[in-house]
DRENVO-858951 format. One record per residue (C-alpha): residue in one letter; x, y, z; residue number from 1. Coordinates in Angstrom, 3 decimals, always signed. Last residue first. Layout:
BEGIN
  voke         X         Y         Z  finu
     a         X         Y         Z   NUM
...
//
This chain:
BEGIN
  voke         X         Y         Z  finu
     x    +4.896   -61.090    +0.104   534
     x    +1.706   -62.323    -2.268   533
     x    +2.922   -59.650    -5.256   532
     x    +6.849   -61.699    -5.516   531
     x    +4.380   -64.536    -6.538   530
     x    +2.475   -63.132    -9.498   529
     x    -0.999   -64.472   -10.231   528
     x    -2.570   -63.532   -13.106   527
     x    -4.226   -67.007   -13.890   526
     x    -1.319   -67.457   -16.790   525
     x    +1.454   -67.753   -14.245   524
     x    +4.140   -65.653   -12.870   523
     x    +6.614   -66.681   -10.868   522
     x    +6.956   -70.733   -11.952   521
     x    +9.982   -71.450   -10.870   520
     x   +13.570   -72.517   -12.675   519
     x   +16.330   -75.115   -12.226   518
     x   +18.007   -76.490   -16.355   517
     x   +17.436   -80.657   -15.872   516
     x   +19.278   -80.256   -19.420   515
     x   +19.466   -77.586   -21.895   514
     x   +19.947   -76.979   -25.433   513
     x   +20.570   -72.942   -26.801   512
     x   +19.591   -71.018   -29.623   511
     x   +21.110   -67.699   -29.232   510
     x   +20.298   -64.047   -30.525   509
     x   +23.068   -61.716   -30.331   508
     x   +23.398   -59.707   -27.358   507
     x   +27.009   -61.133   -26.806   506
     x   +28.415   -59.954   -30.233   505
     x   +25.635   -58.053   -31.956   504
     x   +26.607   -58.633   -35.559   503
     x   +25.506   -62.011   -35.058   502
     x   +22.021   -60.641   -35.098   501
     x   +20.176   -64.339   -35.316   500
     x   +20.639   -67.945   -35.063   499
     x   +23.830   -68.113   -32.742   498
     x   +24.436   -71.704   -31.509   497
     x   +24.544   -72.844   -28.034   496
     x   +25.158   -76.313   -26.628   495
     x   +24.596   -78.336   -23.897   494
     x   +23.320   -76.179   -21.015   493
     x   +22.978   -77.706   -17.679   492
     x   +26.070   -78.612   -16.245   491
     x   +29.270   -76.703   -17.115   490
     x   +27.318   -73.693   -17.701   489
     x   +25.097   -73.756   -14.949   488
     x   +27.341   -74.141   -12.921   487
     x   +29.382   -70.827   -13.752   486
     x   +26.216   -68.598   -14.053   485
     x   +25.109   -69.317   -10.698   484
     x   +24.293   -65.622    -9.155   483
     x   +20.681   -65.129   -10.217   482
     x   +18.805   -68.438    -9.891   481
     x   +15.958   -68.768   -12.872   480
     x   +12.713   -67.468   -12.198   479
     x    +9.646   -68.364   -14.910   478
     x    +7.177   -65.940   -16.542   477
     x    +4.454   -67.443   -17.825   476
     x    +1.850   -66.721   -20.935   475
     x    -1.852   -66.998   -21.289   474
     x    -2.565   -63.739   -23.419   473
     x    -4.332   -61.936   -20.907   472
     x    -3.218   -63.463   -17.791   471
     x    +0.530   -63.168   -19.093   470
     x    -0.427   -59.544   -20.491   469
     x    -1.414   -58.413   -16.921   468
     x    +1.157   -59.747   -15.078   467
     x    +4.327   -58.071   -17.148   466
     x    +1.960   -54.769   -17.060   465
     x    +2.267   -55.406   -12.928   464
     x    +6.191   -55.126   -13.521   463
     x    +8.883   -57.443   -12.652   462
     x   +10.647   -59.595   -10.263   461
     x   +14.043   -61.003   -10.534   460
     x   +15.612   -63.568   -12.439   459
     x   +15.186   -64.849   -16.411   458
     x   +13.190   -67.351   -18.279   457
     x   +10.278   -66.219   -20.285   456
     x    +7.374   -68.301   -21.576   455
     x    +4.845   -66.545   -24.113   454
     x    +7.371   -64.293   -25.318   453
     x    +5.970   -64.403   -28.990   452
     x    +2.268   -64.883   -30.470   451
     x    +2.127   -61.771   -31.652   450
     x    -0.176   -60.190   -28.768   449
     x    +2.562   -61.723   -26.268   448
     x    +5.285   -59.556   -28.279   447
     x    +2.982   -56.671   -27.877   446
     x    +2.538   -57.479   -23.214   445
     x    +6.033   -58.220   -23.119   444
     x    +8.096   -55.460   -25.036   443
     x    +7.941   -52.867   -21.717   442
     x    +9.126   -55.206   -19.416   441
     x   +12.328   -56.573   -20.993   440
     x   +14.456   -54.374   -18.847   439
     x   +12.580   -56.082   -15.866   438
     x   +14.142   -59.369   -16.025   437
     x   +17.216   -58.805   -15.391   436
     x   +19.782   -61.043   -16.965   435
     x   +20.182   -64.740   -16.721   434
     x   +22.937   -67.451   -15.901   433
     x   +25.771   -68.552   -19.039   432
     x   +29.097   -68.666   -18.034   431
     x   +30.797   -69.670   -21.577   430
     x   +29.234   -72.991   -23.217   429
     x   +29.913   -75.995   -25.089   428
     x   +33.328   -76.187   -23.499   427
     x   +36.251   -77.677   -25.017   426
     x   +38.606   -74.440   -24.861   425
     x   +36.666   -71.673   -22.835   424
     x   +33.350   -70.462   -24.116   423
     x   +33.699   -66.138   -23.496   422
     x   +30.848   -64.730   -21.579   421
     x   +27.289   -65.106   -22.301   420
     x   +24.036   -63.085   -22.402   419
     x   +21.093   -63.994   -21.083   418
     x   +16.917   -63.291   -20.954   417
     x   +15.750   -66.761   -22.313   416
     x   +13.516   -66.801   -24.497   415
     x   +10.542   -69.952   -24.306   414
     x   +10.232   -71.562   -27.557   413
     x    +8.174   -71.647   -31.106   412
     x    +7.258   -68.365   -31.028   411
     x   +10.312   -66.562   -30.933   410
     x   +11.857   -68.633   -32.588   409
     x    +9.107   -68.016   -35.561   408
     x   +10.330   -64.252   -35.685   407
     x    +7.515   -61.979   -35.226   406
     x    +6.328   -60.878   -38.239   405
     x    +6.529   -57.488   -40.451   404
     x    +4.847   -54.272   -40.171   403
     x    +7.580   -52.184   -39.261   402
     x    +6.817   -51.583   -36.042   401
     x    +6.547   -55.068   -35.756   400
     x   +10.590   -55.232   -37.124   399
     x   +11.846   -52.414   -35.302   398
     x   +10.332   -54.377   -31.950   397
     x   +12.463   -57.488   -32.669   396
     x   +15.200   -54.996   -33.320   395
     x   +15.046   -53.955   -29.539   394
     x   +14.475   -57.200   -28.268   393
     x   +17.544   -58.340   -29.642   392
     x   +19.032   -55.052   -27.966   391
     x   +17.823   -55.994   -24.466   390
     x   +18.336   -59.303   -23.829   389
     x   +17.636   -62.692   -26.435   388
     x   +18.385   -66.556   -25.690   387
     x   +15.879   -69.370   -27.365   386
     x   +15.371   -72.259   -26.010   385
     x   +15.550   -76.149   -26.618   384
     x   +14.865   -79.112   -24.465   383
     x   +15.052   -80.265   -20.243   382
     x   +13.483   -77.590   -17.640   381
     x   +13.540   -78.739   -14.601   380
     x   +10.627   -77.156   -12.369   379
     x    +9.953   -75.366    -8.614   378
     x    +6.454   -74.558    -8.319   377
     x    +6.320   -71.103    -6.601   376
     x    +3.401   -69.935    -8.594   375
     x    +0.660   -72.872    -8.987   374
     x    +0.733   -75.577   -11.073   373
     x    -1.453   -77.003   -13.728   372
     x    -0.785   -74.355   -15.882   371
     x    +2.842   -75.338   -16.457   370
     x    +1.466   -78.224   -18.778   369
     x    -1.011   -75.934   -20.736   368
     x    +1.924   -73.799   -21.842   367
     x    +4.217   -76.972   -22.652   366
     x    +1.100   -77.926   -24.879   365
     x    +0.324   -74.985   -26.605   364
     x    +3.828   -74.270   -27.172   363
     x    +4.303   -77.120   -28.951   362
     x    +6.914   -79.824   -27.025   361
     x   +10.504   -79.387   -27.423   360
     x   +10.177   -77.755   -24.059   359
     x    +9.686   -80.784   -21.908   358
     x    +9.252   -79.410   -18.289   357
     x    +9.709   -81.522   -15.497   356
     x    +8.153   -80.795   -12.089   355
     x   +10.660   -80.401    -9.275   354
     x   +11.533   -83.069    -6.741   353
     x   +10.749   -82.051    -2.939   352
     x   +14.020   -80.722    -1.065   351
     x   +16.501   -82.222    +0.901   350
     x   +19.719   -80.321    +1.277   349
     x   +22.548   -81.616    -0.786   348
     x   +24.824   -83.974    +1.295   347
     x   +28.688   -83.789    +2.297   346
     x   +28.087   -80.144    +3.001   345
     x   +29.488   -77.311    +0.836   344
     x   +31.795   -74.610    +2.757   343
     x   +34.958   -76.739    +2.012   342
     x   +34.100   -76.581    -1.880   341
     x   +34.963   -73.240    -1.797   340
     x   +38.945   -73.894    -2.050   339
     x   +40.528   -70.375    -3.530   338
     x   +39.468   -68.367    -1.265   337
     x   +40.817   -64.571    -1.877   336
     x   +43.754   -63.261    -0.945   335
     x   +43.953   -59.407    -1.110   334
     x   +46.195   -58.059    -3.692   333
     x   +50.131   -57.354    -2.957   332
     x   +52.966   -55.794    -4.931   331
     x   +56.226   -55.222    -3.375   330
     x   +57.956   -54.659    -0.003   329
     x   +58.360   -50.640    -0.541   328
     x   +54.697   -50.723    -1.018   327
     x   +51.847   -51.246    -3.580   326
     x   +48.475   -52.082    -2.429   325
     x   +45.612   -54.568    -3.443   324
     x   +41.753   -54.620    -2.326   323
     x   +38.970   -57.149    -4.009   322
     x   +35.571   -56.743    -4.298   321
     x   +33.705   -58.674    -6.809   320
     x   +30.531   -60.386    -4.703   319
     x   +28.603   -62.127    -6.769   318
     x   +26.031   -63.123    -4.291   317
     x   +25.277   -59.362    -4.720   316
     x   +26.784   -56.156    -3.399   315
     x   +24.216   -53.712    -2.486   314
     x   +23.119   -50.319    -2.674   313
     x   +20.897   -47.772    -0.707   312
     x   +21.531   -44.005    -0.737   311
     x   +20.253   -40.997    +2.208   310
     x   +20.474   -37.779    +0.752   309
     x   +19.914   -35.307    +3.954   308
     x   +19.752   -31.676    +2.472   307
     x   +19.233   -28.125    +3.122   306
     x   +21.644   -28.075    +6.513   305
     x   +24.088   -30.033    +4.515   304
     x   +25.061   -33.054    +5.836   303
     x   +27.458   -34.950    +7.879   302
     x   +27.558   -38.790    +7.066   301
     x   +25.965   -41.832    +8.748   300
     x   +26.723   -45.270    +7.683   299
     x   +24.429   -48.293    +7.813   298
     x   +26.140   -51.807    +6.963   297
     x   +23.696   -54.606    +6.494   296
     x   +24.520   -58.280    +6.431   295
     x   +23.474   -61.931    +4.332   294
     x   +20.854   -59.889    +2.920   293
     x   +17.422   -61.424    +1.503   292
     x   +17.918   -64.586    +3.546   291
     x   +14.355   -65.280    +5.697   290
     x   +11.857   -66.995    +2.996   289
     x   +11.314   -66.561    -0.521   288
     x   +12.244   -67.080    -4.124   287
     x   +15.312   -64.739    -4.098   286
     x   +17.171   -65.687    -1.149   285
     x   +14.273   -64.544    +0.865   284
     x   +11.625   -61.505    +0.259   283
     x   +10.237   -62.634    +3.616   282
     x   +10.743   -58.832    +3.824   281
     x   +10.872   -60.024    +8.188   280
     x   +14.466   -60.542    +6.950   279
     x   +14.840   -57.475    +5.340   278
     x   +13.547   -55.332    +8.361   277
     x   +15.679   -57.574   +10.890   276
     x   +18.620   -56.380    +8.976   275
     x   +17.468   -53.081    +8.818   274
     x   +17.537   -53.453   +12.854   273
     x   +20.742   -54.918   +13.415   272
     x   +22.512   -52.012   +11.255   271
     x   +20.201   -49.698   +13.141   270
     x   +21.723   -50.316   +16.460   269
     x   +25.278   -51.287   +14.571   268
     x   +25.726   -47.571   +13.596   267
     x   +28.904   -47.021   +11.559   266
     x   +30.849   -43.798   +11.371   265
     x   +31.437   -41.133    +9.211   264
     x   +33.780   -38.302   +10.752   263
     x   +31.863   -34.505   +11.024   262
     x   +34.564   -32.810   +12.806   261
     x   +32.154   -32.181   +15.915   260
     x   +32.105   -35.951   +16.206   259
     x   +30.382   -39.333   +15.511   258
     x   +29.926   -42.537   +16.629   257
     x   +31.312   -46.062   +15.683   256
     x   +34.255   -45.526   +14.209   255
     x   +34.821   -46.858   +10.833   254
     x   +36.202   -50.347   +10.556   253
     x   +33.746   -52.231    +8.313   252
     x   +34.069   -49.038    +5.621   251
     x   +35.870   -51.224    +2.579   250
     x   +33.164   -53.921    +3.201   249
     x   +32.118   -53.571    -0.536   248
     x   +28.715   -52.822    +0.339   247
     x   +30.593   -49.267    +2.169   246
     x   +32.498   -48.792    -1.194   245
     x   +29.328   -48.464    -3.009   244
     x   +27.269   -46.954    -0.343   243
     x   +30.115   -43.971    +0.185   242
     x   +30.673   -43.243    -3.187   241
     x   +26.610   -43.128    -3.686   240
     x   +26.687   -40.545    -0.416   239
     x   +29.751   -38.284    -1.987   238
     x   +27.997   -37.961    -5.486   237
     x   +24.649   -36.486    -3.632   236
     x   +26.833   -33.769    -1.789   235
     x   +28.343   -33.375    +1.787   234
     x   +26.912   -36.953    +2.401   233
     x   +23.823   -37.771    +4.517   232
     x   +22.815   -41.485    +5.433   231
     x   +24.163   -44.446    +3.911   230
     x   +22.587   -47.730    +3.757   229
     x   +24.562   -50.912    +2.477   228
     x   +23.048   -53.960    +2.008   227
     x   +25.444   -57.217    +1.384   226
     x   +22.744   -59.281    -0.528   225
     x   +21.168   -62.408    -0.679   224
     x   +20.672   -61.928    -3.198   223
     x   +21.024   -61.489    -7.151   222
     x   +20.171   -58.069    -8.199   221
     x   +16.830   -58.906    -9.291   220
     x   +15.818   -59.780    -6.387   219
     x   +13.481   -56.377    -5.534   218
     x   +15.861   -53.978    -4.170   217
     x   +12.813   -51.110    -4.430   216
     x   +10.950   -53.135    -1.743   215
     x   +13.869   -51.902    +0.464   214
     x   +12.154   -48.655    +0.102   213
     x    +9.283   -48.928    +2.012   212
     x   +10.697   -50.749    +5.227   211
     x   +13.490   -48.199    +4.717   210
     x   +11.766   -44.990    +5.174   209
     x    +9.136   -46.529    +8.095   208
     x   +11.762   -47.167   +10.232   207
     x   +13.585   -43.428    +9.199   206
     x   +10.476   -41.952   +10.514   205
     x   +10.122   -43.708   +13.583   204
     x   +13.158   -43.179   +15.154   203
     x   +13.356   -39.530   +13.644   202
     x   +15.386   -37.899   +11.187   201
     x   +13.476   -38.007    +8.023   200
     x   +11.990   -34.558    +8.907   199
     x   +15.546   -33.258    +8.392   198
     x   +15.363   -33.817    +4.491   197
     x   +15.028   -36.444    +1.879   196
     x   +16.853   -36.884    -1.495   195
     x   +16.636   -40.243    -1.946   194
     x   +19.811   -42.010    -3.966   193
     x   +18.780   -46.161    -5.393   192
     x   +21.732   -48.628    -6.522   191
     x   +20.223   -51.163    -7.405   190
     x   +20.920   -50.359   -11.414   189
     x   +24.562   -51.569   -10.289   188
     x   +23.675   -54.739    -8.801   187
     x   +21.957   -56.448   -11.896   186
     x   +24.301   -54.347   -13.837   185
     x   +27.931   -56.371   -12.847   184
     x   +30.277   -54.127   -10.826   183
     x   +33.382   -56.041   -11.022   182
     x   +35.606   -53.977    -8.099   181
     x   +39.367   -52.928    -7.285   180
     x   +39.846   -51.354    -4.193   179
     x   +43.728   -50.003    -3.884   178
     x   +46.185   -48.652    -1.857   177
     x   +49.264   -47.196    -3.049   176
     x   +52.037   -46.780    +0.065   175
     x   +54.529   -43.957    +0.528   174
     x   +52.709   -41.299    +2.587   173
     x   +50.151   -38.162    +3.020   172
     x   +47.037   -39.264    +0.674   171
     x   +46.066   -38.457    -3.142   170
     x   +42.917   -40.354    -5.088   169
     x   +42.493   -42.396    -8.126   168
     x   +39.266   -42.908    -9.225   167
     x   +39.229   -45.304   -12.480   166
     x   +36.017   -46.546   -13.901   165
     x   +36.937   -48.334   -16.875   164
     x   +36.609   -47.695   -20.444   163
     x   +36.877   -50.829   -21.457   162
     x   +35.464   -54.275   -21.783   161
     x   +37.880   -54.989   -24.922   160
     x   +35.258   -54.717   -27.651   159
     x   +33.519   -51.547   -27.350   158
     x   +30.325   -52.594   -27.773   157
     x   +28.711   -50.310   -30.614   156
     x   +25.899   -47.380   -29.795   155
     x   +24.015   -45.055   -32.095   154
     x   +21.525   -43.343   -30.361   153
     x   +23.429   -39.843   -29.621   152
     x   +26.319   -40.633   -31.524   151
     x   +29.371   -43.790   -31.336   150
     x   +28.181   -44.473   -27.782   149
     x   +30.436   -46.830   -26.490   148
     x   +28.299   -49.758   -25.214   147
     x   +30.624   -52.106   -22.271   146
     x   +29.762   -55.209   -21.881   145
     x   +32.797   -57.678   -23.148   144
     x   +32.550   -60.942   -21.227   143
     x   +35.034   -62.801   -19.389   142
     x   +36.786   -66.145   -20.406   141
     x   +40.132   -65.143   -19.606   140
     x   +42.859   -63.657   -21.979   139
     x   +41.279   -60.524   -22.980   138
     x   +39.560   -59.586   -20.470   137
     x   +42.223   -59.758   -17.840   136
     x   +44.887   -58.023   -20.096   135
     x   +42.678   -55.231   -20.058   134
     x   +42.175   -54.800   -17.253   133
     x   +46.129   -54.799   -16.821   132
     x   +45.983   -51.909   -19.703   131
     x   +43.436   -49.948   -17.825   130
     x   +45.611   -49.905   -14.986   129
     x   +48.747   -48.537   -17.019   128
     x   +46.067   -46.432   -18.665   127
     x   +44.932   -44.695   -15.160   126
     x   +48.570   -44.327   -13.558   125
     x   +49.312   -41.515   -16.339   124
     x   +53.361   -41.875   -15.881   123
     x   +56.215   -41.161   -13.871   122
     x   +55.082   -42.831   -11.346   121
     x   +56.608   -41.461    -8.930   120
     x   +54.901   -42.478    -4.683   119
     x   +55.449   -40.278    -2.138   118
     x   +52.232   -38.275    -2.048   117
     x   +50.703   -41.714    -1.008   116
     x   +48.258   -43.169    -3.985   115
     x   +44.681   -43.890    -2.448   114
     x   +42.666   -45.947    -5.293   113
     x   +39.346   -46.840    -6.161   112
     x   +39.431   -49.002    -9.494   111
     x   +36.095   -50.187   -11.074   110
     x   +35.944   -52.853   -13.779   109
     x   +32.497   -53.161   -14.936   108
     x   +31.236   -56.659   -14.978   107
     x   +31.756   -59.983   -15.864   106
     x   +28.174   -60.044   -16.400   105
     x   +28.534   -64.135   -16.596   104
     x   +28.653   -64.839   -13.179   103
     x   +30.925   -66.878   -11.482   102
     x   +33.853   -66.997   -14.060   101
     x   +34.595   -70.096   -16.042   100
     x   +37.742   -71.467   -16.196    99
     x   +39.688   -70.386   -13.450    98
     x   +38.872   -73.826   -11.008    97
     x   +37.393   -71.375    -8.822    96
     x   +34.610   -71.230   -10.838    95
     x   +32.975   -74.329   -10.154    94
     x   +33.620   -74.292    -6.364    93
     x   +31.504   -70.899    -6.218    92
     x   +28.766   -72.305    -8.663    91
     x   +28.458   -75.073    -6.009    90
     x   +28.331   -73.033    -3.281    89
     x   +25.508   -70.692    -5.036    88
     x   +23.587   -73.459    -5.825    87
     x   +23.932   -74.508    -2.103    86
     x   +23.009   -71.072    -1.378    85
     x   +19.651   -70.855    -3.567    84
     x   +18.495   -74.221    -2.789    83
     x   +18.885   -73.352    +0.844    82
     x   +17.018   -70.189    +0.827    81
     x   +13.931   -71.821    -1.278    80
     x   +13.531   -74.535    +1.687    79
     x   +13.389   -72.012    +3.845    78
     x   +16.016   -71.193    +6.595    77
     x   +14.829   -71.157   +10.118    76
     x   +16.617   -74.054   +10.971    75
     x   +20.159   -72.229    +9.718    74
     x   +22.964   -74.451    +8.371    73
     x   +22.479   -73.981    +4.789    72
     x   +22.100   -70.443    +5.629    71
     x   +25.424   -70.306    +7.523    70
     x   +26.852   -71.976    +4.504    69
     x   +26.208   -68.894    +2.146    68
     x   +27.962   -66.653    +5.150    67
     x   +31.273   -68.388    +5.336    66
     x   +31.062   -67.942    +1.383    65
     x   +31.241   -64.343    +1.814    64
     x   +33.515   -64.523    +5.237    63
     x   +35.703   -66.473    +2.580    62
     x   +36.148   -63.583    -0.233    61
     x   +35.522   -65.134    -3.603    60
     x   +36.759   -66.129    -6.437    59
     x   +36.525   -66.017   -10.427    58
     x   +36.319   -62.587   -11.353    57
     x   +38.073   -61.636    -8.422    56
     x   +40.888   -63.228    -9.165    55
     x   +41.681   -61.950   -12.796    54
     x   +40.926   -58.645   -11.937    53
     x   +43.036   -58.557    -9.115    52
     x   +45.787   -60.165   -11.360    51
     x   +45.724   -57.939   -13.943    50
     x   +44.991   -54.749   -11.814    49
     x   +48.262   -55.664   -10.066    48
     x   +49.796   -56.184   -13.218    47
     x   +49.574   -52.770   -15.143    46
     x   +50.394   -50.564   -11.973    45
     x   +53.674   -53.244   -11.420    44
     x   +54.354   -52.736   -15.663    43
     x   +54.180   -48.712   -14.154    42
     x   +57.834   -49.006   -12.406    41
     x   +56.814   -47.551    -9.120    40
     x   +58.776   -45.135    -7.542    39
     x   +59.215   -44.983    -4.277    38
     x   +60.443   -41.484    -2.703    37
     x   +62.762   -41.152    +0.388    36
     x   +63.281   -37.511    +1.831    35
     x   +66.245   -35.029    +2.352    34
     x   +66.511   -34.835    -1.364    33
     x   +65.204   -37.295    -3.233    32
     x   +66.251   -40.798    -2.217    31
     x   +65.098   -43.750    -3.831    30
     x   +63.067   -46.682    -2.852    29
     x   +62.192   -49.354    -5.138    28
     x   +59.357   -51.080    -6.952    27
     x   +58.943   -52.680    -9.942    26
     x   +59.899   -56.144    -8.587    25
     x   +59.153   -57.949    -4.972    24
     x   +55.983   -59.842    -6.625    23
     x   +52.334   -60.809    -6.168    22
     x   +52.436   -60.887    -2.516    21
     x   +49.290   -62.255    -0.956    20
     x   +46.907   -60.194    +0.981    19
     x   +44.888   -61.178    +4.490    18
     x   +42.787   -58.056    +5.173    17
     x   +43.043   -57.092    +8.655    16
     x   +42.594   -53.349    +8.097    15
     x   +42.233   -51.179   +10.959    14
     x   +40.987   -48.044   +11.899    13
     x   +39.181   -46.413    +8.951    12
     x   +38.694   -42.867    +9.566    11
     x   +36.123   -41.729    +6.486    10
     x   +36.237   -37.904    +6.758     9
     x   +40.216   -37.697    +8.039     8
     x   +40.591   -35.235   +10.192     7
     x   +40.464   -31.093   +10.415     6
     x   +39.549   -29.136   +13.036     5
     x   +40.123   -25.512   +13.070     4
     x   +39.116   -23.798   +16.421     3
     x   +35.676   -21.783   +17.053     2
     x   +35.746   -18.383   +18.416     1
//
């Protein structure tokens, strides 16, 4: 006969996160009964997610940036790493002022939270949060990207950022923990589940698992990343929970072996090796070289005897994670850094000077220009060009299909795949850095055929069908840095103007200026695709 064992699944055991108090008001501990309760007035609910919001959205967590310098400081680092993390320093010290956030897909706002079972309320804790996110959104310069769907195709944004993801969860006690998170989509359509089985179980097995599929990442997402690699779960939902919070560092202190009650714990072994795995990728810091993850945490979960889901996830360079608690001592939220520019060296790393691009020049010309040079080429981009994402290229679609012509803008300059958060006061631009590329995929190879899309600007790698219409129409697809949004607002764009689709808010269609604006040539007109040579 076996005995009942029950423990905690996830065991975490410590927490050394550094919080700052917020406030001693809206809580206080009463008596009921023979035991002490504390309620929480729910204005404290409403700002704590206010002001976690607020600073995540424009700081971050000093063991990230701690890492971003590390690269600067590496030998082995390429070229291509270090112009990705000092960008990404910079960016960081630019939005830390509070003006514009570090990337501009503010994000979904997520809210995990562990409320002790003596904790009142009194109220529905989820809309007294949602009304703090609110706040956030609509007093900073954030962006609004949440699509309501209105009917099955039919879709408006909803205006204030919301719904938001709230789980809220009950535990033995009188605190209210929390993990608040900005899930932006570059990171949040990396998040891959695999439903594998036993056979996966095996040294050799499980190496050759994850040196396939951390091809899927692609850069997309923004690295370097924080990888996270969970294997099992009691069900498919419980594994993606697990990678989420586990990129988020909220698992860093779970044991480190299991048990016969099934507790998750870390594995360091394999941990070291995945890491080795993405840095042998020579993936990089997105164009290249030894930095596609700054860390890897691998968890292992019990499973069912049917199943072994195994997820993989990441947080990217922006990395919105940020945990708060209530208590009888008052409202706190982890303290984030709020001087970056510590972690940037006195000098820029050397690098050769990029090629300049004028793009007020005919197409013809600026497209015979970038021919000269190979993929990798790293340019500055000075001129006019056009911004569009994924429902702009929609309607561009409805109107071919329809028989009528491409847009002239879209012929007449490269497009830009971007959408923009709020402009603050004085500004001519809100954070402005690209979208995923590989949404627009499917639209490139017609709108080539019409004489449109014949340079794009965005980040990440795409499709083979992407490479195929470039060398068949003689187009180019060009990276730009994910993760600097902030920068790249206050110094290389000089104005914006809508020109088309108003009605779409942030998707509408932009004409925008910029100046000594970073890129690389990734694709080129010779069919030649850069991310395919790694």
């Amino acid at each position: 006969m076996i005995d009942f064992i029950y423990q905690d699944p996830y065991p975490i055991l410590k927490d050394d996160t550094q919080y700052r108090k917020i406030t001693s008001d809206f809580v206080k501990v009463e008596q009921f009964g023979e035991r002490e309760v504390l309620t929480v007035d729910p204005k404290g609910l409403e700002l704590l997610a206010e002001e976690a919001l607020t600073d995540v959205s424009f700081m971050l967590r000093t063991t990230h940036l701690q890492k971003l310098r590390k690269i600067l400081d590496d030998p082995e680092a390429t070229d291509n790493d270090r112009f990705v993390a000092y960008n990404l320093l910079q960016n960081a010290s630019v939005a830390a002022e509070g003006q514009l956030p570090s990337c501009q897909d503010t994000g979904t706002a997520i809210v995990m939270a562990k409320k002790g079972e003596s904790i009142f309320t009194g109220v529905d804790d989820a809309e007294w949060l949602s009304r703090g996110i609110f706040n956030t959104y609509q007093k900073r310069n954030l962006r609004y990207s949440q699509i309501v769907p209105i009917s099955m195709f039919e879709e408006k944004n909803s205006g204030s950022n919301l719904p938001a993801q709230i789980d809220i969860y009950a535990k033995k006690g009188t605190s209210y923990d929390f993990l608040f998170m900005a899930k932006g989509g570059g990171s949040a359509n990396k998040t891959y589940l695999y439903q594998q089985t036993k056979s996966l179980l095996n040294e050799k097995s499980l190496d050759e698992f994850i040196r396939t599929k951390i091809k899927d990442l692609g850069t997309s997402a923004c690295p370097p990343y924080h990888l996270a690699l969970v294997i099992g779960g009691t069900s498919a939902e419980a594994n993606l929970s697990a990678v989420k919070k586990a990129s988020a560092g909220y698992y860093d202190h779970l044991p480190t072996t299991g048990n016969m009650a099934g507790q998750a714990f870390r594995d360091h072994e394999w941990e070291e090796r995945v890491q080795k795995i993405c840095q042998e990728s020579a993936i990089g810091a997105q164009f290249g070289g030894k930095y596609f993850t700054h860390d890897v945490r691998v968890i292992r979960l019990p499973r069912h005897a049917a199943s072994c889901p195994v997820g993989l996830g990441v947080s990217c360079s922006a990395d919105r994670n940020i945990k708060g608690k209530i208590t009888k001592d008052g409202i706190f939220v982890e303290q984030l850094e709020v001087n970056p520019k510590q972690f940037l060296p006195e000098t820029a790393p050397h690098l050769e000077a990029p090629v300049e691009i004028d793009l007020d020049q005919p197409m013809a010309d600026i497209l015979a220009k970038l021919s000269q040079y190979p993929v990798k080429t790293r340019l500055k981009l000075n001129g006019t060009v056009i911004v569009a994402r994924d429902i702009a290229h929609a309607k561009i679609k409805e109107l071919l299909d329809a028989g009528k012509p491409m847009p002239d803008y879209f012929k007449n300059h490269p497009v830009y795949y971007a959408g923009p958060a709020k402009t603050p006061d004085g500004m001519a631009s809100g954070s402005f850095g690209p979208t995923t590329a590989g949404r627009m995929d499917v639209y490139v190879d017609e709108f080539q055929k019409n004489g449109g899309s014949m340079i794009m600007l965005a980040k990440g790698n795409r499709t083979k069908q992407v490479t195929d219409a470039c060398n068949k129409y003689g187009g180019f697809y060009l990276g730009s840095i994910g993760g600097p949004a902030a920068i790249l607002a206050q110094d290389n764009i000089l104005k914006v103007e809508v020109v088309d689709f108003e009605e779409l808010g942030m998707e509408a269609v932009r004409k925008i200026t910029v100046k000594d604006f970073p890129a690389f040539i990734i694709t080129d007109d010779k069919g030649n695709d850069f991310f395919a040579n790694l």
